[in-house]
C-alpha positions in Angstrom: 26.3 -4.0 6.1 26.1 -0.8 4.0 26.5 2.1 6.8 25.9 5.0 4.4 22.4 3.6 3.8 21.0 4.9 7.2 21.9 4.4 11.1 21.2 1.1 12.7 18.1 0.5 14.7 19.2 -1.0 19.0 21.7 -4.1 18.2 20.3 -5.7 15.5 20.3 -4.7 11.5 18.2 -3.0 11.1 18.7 0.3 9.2 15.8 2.9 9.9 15.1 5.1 6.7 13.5 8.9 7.2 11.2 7.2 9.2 10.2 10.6 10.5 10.8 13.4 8.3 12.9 16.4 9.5 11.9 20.2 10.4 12.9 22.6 7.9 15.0 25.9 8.7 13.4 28.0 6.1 11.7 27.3 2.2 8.7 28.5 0.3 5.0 27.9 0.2 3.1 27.3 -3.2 0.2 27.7 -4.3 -1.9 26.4 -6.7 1.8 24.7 -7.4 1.8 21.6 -10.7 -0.4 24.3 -12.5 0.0 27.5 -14.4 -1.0 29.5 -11.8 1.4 28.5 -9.5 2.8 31.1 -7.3 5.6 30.9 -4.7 5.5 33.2 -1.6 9.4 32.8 0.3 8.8 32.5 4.5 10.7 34.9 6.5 11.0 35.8 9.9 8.1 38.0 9.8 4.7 36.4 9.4 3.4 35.4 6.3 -0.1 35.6 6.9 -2.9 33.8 4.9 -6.3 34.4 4.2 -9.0 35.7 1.8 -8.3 39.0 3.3 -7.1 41.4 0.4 -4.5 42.4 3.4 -3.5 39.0 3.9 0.2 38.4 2.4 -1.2 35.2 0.5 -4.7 36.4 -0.8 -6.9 33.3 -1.1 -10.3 33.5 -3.0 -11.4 30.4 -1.7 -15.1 31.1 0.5 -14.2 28.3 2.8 -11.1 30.0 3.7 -11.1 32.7 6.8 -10.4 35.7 6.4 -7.3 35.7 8.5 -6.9 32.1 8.1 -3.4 31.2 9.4 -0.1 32.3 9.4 4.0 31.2 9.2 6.7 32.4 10.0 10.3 31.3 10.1 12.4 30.5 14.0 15.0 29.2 15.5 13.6 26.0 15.6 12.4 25.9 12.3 9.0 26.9 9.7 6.3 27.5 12.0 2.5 27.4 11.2 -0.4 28.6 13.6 -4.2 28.8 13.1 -5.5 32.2 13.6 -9.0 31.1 15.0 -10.4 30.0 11.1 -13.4 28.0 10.7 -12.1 25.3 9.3 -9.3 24.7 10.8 -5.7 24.0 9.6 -4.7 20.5 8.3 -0.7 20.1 7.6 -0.5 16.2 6.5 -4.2 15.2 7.1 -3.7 16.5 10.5 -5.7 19.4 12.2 -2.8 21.9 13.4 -3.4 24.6 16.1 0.4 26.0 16.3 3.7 23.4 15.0 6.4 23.4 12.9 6.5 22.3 9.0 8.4 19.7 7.8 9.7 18.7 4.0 7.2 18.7 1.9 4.0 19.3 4.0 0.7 20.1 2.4 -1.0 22.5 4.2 -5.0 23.0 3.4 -6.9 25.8 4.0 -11.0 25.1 3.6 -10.7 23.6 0.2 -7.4 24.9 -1.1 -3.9 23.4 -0.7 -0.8 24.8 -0.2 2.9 23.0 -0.5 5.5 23.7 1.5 8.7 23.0 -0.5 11.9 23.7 1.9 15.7 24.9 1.0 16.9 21.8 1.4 14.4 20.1 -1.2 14.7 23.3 -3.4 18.2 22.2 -3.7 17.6 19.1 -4.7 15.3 20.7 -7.5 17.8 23.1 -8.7 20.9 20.0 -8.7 18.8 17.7 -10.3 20.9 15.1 -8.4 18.4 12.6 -7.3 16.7 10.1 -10.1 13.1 10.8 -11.5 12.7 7.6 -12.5 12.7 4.0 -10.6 11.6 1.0 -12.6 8.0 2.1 -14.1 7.9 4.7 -10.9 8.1 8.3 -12.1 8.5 11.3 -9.8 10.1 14.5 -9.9 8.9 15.9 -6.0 12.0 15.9 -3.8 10.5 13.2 -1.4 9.8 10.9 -4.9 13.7 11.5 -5.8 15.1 10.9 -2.7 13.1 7.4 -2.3 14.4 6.2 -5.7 17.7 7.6 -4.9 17.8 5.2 -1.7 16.0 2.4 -3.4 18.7 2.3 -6.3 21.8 2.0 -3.2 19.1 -0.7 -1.3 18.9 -2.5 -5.0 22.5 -3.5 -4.8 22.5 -5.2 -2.0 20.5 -8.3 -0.7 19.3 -6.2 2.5 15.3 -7.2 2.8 13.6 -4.3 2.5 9.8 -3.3 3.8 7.9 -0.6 1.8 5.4 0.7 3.6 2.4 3.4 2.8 -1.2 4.1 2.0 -2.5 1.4 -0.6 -2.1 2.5 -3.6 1.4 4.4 -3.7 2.8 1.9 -6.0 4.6 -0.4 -3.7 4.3 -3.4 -5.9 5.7 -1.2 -8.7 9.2 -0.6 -6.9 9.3 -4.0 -5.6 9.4 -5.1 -9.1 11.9 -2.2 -9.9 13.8 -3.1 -6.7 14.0 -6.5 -8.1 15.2 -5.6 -11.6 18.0 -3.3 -11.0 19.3 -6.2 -8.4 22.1 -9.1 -8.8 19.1 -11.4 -8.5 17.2 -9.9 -12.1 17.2 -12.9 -14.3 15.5 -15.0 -11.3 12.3 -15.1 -10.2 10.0 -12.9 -9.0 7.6 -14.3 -6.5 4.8 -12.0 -5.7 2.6 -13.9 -2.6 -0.4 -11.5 -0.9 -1.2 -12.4 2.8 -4.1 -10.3 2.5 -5.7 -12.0 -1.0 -5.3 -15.5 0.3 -7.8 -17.4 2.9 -5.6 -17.7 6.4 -6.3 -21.3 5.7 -4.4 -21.8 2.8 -1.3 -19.3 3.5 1.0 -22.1 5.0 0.6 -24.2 2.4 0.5 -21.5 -0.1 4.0 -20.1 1.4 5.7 -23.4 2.4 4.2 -26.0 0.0 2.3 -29.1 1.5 3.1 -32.8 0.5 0.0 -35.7 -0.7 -2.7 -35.8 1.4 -1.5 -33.7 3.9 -5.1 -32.4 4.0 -8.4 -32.9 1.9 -7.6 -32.0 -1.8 -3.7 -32.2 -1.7 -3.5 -34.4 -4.0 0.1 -34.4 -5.0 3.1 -33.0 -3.3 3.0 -28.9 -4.1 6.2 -26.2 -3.7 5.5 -23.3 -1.9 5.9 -19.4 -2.8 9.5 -19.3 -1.0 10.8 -22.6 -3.2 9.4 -21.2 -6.3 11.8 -17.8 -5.8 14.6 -19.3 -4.8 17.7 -17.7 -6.4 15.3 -14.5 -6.9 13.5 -12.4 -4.8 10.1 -13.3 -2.7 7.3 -10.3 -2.4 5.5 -10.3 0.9 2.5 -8.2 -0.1 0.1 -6.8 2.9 2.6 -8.9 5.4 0.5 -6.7 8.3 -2.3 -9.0 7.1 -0.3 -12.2 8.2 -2.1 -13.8 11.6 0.2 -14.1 14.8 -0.4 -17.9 14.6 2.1 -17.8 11.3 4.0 -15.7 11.7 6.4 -17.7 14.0 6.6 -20.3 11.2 7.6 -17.3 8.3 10.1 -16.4 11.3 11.8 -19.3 11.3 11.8 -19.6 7.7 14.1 -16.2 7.4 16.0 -17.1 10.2 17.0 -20.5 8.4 16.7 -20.3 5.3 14.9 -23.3 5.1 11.0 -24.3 4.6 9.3 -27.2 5.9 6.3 -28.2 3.4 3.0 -28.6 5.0 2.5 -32.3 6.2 6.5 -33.2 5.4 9.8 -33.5 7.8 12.3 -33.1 5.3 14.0 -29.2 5.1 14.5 -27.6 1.8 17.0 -25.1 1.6 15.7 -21.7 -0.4 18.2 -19.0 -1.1 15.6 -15.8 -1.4 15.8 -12.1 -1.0 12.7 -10.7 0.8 10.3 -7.5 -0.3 7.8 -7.0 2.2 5.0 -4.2 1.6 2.1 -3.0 4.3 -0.1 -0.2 4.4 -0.5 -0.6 8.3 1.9 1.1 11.0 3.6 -1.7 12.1 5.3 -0.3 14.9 2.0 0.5 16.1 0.9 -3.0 15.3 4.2 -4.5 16.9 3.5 -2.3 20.2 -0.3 -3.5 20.5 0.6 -7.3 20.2 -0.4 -7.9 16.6 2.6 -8.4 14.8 5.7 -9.8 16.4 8.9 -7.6 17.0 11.6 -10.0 16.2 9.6 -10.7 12.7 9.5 -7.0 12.0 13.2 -6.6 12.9 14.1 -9.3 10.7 11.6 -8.7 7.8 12.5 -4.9 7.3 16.5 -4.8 7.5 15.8 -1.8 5.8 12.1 0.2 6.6 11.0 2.5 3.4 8.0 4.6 3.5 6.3 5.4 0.3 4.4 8.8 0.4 0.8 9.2 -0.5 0.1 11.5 -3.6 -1.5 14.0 -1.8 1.6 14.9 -0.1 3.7 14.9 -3.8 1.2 16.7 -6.3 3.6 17.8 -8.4 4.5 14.0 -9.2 0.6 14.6 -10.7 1.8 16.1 -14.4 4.7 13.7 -14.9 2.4 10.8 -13.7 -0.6 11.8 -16.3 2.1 11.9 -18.9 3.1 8.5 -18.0 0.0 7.0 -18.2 -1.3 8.2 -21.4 2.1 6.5 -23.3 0.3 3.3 -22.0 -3.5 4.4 -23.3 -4.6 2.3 -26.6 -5.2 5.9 -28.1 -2.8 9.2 -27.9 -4.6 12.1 -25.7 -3.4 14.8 -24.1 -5.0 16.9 -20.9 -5.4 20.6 -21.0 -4.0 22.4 -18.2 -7.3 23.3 -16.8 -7.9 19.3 -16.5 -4.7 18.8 -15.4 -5.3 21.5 -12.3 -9.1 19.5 -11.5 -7.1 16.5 -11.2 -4.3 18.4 -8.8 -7.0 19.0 -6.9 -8.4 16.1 -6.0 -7.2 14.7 -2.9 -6.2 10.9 -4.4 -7.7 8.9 -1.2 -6.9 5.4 -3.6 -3.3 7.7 -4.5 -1.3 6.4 -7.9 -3.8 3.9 -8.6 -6.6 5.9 -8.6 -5.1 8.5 -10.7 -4.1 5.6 -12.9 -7.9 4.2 -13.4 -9.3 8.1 -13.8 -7.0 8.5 -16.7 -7.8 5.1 -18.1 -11.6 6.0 -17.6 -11.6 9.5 -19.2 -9.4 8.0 -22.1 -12.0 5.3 -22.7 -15.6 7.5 -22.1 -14.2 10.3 -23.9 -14.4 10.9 -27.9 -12.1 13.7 -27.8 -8.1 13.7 -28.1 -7.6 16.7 -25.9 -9.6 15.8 -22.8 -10.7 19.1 -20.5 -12.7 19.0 -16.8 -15.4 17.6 -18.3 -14.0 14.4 -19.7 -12.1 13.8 -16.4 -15.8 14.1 -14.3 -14.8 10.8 -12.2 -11.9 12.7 -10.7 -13.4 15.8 -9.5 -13.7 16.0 -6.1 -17.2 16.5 -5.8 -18.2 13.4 -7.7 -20.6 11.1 -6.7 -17.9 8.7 -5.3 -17.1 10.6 -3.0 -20.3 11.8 -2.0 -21.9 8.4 -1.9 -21.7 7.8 1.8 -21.8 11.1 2.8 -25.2 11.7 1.1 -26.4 8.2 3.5 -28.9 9.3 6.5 -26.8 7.8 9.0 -28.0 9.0 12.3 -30.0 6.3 14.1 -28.7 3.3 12.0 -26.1 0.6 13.2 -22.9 0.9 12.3 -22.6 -3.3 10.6 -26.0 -1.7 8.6 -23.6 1.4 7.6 -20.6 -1.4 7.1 -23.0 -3.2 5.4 -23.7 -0.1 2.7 -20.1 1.1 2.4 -19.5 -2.7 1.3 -22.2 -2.4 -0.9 -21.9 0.9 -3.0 -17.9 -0.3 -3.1 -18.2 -3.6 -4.7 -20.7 -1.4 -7.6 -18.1 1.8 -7.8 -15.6 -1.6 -8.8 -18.3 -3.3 -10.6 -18.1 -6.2 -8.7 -14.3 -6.9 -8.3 -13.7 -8.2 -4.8 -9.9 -7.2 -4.8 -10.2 -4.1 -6.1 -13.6 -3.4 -3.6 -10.9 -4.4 -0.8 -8.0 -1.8 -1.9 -10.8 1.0 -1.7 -12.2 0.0 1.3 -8.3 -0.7 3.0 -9.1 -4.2 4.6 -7.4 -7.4 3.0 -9.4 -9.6 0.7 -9.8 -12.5 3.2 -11.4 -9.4 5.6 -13.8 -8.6 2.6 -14.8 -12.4 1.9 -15.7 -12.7 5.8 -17.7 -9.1 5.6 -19.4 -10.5 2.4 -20.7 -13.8 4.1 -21.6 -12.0 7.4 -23.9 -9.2 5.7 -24.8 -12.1 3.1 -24.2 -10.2 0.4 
């Protein structure tokens, strides 16, 4: 057991990882921060009001925005926002916020502006430089970005299993491989196995092999996913995915190290260290009876959560950088196409930045892209408008199901697994969507 890793969780091992994030005593908000405009506005103990009021202390030109929007203010208990009556409402984290305090690294949006809130602590962290901006093929430099591979690269040398979990998209596959590679276990396997991809049919045998004619079309005796990593390391992709009726069997597997192939007797010893990722809360699915407790305990020794890009724009930049090494042709973005792309608000997070890039690279003659050749990442593109733009009143919501499926499966042309990330249901969900709407 590594103690200086985090604080244990009841009796068992648990180790629980900024699982919730902490208030800050004081910091500074940004605005229009990752661009050139960006502006930085210290919070005090008097109120720091915000608005497009030319009184306001932060003058915002944005129409959506009130005049006296909102305002913070440093306390004794730490940053605190409150709504002054606007419009449209405050929304710290995706959250609408009457009156609360601010914690690290909290985007705050105003109508259709964001603001950052980057506190002393993380400021800190900026001005030491002490935390890695790199993990594996991860790149950040946020605070929350550098802290994560910071922890991931003490977590790497150990054999503790470790469950990633945040939004799809965040690049949890990415520092499973990088969690991997920096390990004792490198020049093993890597097993990748995706409970949500795979028919719940199939997953036993898929996990735990099966022996001849165990049932119709096992033709030969066939290793599972744990006996193929042995000596490595086994990644448990969209584990929230796994039904309750398995999950007793994957149990019993990490207990004892030992698998039992589908239609055999005979136990085979596998020697594996375990990755799990989920975008589901599985606390919240452990307290409503859909995933087991003494699984979770025993899956996520240690419990990581990634952040979603929204809440790390300044990660954008370095992250546009990084994809364009990998583009078949050298372009660069101007900073006005670098701010569009800030402000989009990244519902499909790293990946979708990732495939935007790719996309204006591809469409694009130019070498120096600008707002125009990065159209698909605006935020007022028709993606996103698509089901908005649906009459919806009066229809039933498996027609509106239905027509989200739809306009998803043509936005990926016609990729199933990628049509399943967007929509944030597993691939065996999507299959049993497809043959119920018979499309």
């Amino acid at each position: 057991m590594h103690p200086a890793l985090g604080r244990r969780n009841r009796n068992d091992e648990t180790l629980l990882l900024d699982a919730v994030p902490r208030s800050a005593k004081t910091g500074t908000l940004l605005v229009a921060f990752g661009t050139a405009n960006e502006k930085r506005f210290p919070v005090g103990s008097s109120a720091v009001v915000i608005g497009k009021d030319p009184t306001a202390d932060i003058v915002l030109t944005d129409p959506s925005v009130s005049r006296r929007h909102c305002e913070v203010r440093r306390t004794s208990a730490g940053v605190h926002i409150r709504d002054l009556g606007s419009r449209n409402g405050t929304i710290v984290g995706g959250v609408p916020m009457e009156s609360g305090l601010l914690l690290h690294g909290s985007t705050i949006r105003l109508g259709e502006s964001d603001l950052y809130f980057l506190s002393e602590e993380e400021q800190d962290a900026q001005v030491t430089g002490a935390e890695p901006t790199h993990f594996g093929n991860a790149v950040g430099v946020s605070p929350a970005m550098r802290k994560l591979f910071a922890l991931l690269e003490r977590l790497a040398q150990t054999d503790l299993s470790v469950t990633l979990i945040g939004e799809t998209g965040t690049g949890k596959d990415v520092l499973a491989r990088a969690l991997h590679s920096r390990s004792t276990r490198r020049n093993n396997p890597f097993v990748v196995f995706d409970a949500g991809a795979v028919a719940a049919t199939l997953i036993e045998s898929r996990l735990f092999g099966h022996t001849k004619g165990s049932f119709t079309g096992a033709v030969s005796d066939q290793q599972g996913q744990f006996e193929a990593a042995d000596k490595g390391t086994l990644f448990l992709d969209e584990i929230g995915e796994l039904s309750l009726d398995l999950q007793p069997k994957l149990l019993r597997a990490l207990e004892q190290r030992t698998v039992v192939r589908l239609g055999g007797t005979a136990e085979i010893p596998v020697d594996v260290r375990i990755i799990a990722a989920t975008n589901r809360e599985l606390t919240t699915e452990v307290a409503e009876g859909r995933f087991r407790e003494d699984l979770f305990f025993r899956l996520g020794v240690a419990v990581v959560r990634v952040p979603p890009l929204r809440d790390r724009r300044e990660d954008i930049p370095v992250l546009i950088e990084a994809f364009a090494k990998d583009l078949p042709r050298p372009v660069t973005f101007s900073d006005a196409a670098i701010a569009l792309l800030g402000a989009h608000p990244w519902p499909g997070n790293v990946r979708e930045l990732k495939n935007v890039i790719s996309l204006a690279a591809a469409v694009s003659e130019n070498e120096h892209l600008e707002p125009s050749d990065v159209f698909n990442a605006s935020p007022k593109n028709k993606r996103a408008q698509t089901l908005d733009n649906l009459p919806l009143a009066g229809r039933t919501l498996d027609s509106i199901e239905a027509n989200a499926i739809k306009q998803t499966l043509i936005d990926c042309d016609g990729n199933k697994t990628r049509a399943a990330k967007a929509l944030g249901i597993a691939s065996s969900t999507l299959y049993e969507k497809l043959k119920k709407y018979g499309l």
